[in-house]
FIDOGU-666839 format. One record per atom (N, C-alpha, C, CB): residue number from 0; residue in three letters; x, y, z. Coordinates in nm, 3 decimals. Each point is the difference from the previous one (the first is absolute). Glycine has a CB too. Layout:
REM residues N
(site NUM ALA (X Y Z))
...
REM end
This chain:
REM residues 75
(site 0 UNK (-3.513 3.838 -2.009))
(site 0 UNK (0.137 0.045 0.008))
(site 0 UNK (0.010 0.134 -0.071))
(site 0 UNK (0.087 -0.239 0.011))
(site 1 UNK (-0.026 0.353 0.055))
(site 1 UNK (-0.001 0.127 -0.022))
(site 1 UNK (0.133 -0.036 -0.158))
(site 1 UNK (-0.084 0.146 0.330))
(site 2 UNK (0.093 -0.040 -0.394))
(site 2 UNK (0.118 0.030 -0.084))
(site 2 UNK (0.099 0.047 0.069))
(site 2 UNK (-0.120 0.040 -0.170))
(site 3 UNK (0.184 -0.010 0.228))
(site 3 UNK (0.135 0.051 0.089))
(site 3 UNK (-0.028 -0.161 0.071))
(site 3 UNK (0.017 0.347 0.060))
(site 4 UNK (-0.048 -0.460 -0.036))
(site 4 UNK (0.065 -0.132 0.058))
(site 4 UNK (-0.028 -0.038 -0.111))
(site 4 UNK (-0.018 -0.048 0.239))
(site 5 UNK (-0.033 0.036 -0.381))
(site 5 UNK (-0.008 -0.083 -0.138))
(site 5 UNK (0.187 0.046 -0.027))
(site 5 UNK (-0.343 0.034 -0.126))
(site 6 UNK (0.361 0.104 0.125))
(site 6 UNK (0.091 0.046 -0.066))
(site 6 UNK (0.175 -0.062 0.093))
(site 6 UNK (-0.218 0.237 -0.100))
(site 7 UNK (0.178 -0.240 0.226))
(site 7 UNK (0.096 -0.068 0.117))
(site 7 UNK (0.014 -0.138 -0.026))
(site 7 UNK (-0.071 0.150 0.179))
(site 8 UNK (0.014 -0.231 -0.244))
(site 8 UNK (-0.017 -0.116 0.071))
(site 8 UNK (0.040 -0.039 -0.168))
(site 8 UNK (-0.202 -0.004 0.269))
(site 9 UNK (0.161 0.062 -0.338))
(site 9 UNK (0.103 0.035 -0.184))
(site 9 UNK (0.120 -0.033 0.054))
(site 9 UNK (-0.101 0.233 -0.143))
(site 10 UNK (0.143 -0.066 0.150))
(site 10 UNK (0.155 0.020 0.049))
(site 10 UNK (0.097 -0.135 0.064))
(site 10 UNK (-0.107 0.251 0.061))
(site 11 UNK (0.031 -0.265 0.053))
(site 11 UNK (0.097 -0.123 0.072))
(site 11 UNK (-0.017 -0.105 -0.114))
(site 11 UNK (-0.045 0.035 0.287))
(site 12 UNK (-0.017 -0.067 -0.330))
(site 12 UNK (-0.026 -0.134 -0.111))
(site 12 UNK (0.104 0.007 -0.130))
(site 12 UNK (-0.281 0.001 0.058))
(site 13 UNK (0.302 0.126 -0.094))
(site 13 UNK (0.107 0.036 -0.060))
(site 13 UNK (0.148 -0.034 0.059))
(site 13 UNK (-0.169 0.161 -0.074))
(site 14 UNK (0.171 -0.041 0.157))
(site 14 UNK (0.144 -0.007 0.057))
(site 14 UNK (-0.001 -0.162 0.055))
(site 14 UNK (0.031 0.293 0.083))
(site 15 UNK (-0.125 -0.391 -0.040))
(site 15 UNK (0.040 -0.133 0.027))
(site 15 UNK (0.094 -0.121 -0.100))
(site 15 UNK (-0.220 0.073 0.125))
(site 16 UNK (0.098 0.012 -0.243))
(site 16 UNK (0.039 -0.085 -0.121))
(site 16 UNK (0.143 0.041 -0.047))
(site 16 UNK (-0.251 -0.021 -0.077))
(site 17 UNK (0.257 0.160 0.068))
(site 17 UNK (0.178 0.022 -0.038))
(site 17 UNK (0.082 -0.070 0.085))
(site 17 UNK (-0.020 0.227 -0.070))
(site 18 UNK (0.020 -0.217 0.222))
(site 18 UNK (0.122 -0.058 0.075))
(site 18 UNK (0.009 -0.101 -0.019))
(site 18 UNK (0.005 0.104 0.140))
(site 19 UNK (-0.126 -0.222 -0.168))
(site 19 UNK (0.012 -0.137 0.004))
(site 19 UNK (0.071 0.006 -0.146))
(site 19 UNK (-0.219 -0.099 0.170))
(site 20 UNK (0.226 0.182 -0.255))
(site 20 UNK (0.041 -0.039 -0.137))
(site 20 UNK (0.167 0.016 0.029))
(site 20 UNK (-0.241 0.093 -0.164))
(site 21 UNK (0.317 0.009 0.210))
(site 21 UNK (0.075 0.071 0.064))
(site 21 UNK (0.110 -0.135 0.056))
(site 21 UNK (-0.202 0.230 0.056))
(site 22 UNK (0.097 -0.372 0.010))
(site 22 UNK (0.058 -0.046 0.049))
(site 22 UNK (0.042 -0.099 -0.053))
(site 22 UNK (-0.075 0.096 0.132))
(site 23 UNK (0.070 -0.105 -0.259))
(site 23 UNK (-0.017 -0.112 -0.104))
(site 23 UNK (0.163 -0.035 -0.081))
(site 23 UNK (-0.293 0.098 -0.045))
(site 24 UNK (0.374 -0.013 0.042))
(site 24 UNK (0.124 -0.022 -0.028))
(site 24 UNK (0.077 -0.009 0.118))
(site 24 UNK (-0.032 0.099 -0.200))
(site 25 UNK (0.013 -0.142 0.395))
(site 25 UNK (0.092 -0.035 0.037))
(site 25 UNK (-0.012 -0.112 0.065))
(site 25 UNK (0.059 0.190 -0.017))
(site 26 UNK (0.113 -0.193 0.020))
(site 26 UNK (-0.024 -0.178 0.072))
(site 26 UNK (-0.068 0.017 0.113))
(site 26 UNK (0.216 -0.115 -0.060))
(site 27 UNK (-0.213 -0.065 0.092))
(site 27 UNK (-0.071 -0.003 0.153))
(site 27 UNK (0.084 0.085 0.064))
(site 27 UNK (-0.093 -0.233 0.021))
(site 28 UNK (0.169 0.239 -0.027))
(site 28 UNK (0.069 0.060 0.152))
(site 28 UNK (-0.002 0.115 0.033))
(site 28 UNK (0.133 -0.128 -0.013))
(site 29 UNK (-0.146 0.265 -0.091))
(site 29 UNK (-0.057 0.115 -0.027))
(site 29 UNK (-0.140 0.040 0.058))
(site 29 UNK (0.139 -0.037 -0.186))
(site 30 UNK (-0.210 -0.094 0.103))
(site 30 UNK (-0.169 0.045 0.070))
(site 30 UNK (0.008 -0.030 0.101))
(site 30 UNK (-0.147 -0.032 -0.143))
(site 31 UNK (0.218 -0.080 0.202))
(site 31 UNK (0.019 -0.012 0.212))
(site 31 UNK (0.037 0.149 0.059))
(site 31 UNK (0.141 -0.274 0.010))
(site 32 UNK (-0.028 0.304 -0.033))
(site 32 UNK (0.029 0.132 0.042))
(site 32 UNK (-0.088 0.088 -0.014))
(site 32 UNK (0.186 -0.041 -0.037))
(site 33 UNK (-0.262 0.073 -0.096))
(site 33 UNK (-0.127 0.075 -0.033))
(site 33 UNK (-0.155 0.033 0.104))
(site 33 UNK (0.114 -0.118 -0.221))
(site 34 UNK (-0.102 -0.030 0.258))
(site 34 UNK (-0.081 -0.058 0.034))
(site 34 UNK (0.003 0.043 0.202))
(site 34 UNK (0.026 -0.196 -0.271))
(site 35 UNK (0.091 0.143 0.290))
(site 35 UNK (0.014 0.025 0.136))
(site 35 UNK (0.047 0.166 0.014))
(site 35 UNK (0.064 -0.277 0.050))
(site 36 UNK (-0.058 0.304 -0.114))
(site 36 UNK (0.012 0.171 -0.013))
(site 36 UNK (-0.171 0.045 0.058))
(site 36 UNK (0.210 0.018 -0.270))
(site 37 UNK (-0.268 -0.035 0.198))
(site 37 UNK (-0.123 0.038 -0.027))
(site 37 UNK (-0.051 -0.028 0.087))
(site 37 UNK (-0.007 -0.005 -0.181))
(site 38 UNK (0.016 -0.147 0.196))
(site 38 UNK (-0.094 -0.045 0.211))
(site 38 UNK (0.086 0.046 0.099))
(site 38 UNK (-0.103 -0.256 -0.030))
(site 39 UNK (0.218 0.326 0.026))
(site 39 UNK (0.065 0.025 0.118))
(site 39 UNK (-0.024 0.224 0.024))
(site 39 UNK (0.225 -0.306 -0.060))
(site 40 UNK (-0.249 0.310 -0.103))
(site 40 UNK (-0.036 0.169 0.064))
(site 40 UNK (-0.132 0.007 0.056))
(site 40 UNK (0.130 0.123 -0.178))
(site 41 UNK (-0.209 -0.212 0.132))
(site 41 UNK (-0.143 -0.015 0.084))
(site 41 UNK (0.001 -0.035 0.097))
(site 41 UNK (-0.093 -0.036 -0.130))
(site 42 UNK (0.151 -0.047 0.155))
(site 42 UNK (0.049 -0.037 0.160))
(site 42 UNK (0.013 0.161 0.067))
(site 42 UNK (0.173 -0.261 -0.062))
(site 43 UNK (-0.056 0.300 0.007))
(site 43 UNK (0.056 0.103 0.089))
(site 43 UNK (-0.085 0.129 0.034))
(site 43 UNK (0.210 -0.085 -0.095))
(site 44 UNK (-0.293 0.063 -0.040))
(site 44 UNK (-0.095 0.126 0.006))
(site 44 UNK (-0.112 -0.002 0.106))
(site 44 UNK (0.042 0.021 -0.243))
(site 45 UNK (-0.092 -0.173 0.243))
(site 45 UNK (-0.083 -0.022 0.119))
(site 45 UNK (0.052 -0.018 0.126))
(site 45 UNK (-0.123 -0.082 -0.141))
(site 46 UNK (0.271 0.054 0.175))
(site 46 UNK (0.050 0.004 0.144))
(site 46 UNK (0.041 0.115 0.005))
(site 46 UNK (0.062 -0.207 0.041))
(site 47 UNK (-0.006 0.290 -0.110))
(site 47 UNK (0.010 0.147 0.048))
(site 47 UNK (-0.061 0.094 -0.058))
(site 47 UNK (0.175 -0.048 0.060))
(site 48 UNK (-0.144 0.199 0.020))
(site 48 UNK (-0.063 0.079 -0.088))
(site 48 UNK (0.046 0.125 -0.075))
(site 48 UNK (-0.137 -0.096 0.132))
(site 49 UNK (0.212 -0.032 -0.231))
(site 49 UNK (0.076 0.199 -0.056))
(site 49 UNK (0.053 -0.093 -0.137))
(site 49 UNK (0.151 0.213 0.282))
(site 50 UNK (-0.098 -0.103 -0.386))
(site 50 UNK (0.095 -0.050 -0.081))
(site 50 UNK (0.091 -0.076 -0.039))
(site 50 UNK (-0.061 0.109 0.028))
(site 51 UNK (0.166 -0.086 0.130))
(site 51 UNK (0.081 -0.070 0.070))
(site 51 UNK (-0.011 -0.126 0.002))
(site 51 UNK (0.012 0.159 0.101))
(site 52 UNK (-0.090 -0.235 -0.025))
(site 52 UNK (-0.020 -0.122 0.028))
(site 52 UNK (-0.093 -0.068 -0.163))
(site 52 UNK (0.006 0.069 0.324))
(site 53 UNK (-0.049 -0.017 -0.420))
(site 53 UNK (-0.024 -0.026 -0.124))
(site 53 UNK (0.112 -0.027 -0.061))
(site 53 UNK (-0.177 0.115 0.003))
(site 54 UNK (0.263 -0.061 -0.008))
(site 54 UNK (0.117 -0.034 -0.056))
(site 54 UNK (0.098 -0.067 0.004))
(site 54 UNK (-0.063 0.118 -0.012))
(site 55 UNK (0.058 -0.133 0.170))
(site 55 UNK (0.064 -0.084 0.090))
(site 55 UNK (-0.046 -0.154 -0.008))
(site 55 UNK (0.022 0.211 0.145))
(site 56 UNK (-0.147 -0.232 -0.147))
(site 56 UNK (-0.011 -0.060 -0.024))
(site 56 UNK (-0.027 -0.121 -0.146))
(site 56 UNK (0.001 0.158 0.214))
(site 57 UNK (-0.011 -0.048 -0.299))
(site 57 UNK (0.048 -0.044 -0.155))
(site 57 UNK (0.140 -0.058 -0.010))
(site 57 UNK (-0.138 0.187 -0.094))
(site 58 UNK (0.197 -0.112 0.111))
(site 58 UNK (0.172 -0.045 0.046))
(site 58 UNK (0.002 -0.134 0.085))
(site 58 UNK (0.083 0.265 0.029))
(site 59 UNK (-0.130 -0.270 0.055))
(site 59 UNK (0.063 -0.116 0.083))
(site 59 UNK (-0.091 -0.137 -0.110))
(site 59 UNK (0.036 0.148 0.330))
(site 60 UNK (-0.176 -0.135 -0.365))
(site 60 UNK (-0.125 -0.079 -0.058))
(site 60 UNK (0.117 -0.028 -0.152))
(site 60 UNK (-0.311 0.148 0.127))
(site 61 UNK (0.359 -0.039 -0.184))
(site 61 UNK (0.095 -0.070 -0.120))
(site 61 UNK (0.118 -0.080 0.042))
(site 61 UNK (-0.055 0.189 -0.137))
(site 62 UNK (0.139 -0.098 0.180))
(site 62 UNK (0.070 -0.117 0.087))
(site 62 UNK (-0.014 -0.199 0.012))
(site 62 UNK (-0.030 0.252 0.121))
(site 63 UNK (-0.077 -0.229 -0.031))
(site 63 UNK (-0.060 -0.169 0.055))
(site 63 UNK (-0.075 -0.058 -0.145))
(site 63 UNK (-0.079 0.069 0.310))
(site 64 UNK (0.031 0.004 -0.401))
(site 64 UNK (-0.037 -0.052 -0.125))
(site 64 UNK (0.095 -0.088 -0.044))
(site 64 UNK (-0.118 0.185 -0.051))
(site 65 UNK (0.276 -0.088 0.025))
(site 65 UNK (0.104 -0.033 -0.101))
(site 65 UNK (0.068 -0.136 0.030))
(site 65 UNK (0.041 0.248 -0.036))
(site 66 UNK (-0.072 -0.243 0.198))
(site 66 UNK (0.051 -0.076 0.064))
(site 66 UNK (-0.029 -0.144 -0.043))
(site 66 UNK (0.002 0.177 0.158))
(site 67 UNK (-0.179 -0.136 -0.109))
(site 67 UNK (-0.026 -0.097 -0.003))
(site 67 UNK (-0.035 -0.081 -0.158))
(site 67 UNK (-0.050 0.094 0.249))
(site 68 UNK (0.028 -0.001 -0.342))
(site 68 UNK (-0.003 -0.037 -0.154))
(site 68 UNK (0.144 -0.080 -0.040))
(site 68 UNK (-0.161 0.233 -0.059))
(site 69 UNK (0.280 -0.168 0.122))
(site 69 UNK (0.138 -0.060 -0.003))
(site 69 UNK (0.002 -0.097 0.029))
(site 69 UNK (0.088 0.139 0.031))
(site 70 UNK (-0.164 -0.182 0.066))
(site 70 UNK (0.050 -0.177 0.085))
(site 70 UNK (-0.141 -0.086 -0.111))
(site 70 UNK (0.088 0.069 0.390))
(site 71 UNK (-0.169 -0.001 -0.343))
(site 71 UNK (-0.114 -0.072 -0.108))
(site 71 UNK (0.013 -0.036 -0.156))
(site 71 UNK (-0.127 0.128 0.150))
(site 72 UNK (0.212 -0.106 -0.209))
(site 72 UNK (0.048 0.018 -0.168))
(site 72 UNK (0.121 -0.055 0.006))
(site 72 UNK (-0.107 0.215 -0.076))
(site 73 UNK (0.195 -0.224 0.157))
(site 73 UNK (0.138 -0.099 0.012))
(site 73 UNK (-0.027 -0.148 -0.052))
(site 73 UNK (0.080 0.132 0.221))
(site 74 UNK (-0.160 -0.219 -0.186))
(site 74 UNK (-0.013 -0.134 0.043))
(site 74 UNK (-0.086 -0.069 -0.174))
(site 74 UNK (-0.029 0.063 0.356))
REM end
């Protein structure tokens, strides 16, 4: 393994470890939204091809999170 992928593969291991820490003061229903945020701009990023539909689809992916963290955390 070269140093420029030692030094990459650092980095992400870092920034992984902060967000997961990041996620540690909210309720469930926060990290749902969080959560479906995150699988829904990937979504969008892989069905389309632009910014646009990244965002678009973050938006709609938080959305169906809150939703669904809302009905899931009621009961």
């Amino acid at each position: 393994m070269n140093t420029t992928t030692r030094r990459s593969l650092g980095a992400l291991a870092l920034v992984a470890t902060m967000a997961l820490g990041a996620c540690s003061n909210m309720t469930p229903r926060e990290r749902d939204t969080a959560v479906g945020a995150a699988v829904g701009g990937a979504a969008g990023a892989v069905v389309g091809d632009g910014v646009l539909s990244t965002i678009g689809g973050a938006a709609v992916g938080g959305v169906i999170g809150n939703q669904v963290g809302k009905h899931r955390h009621e009961k």
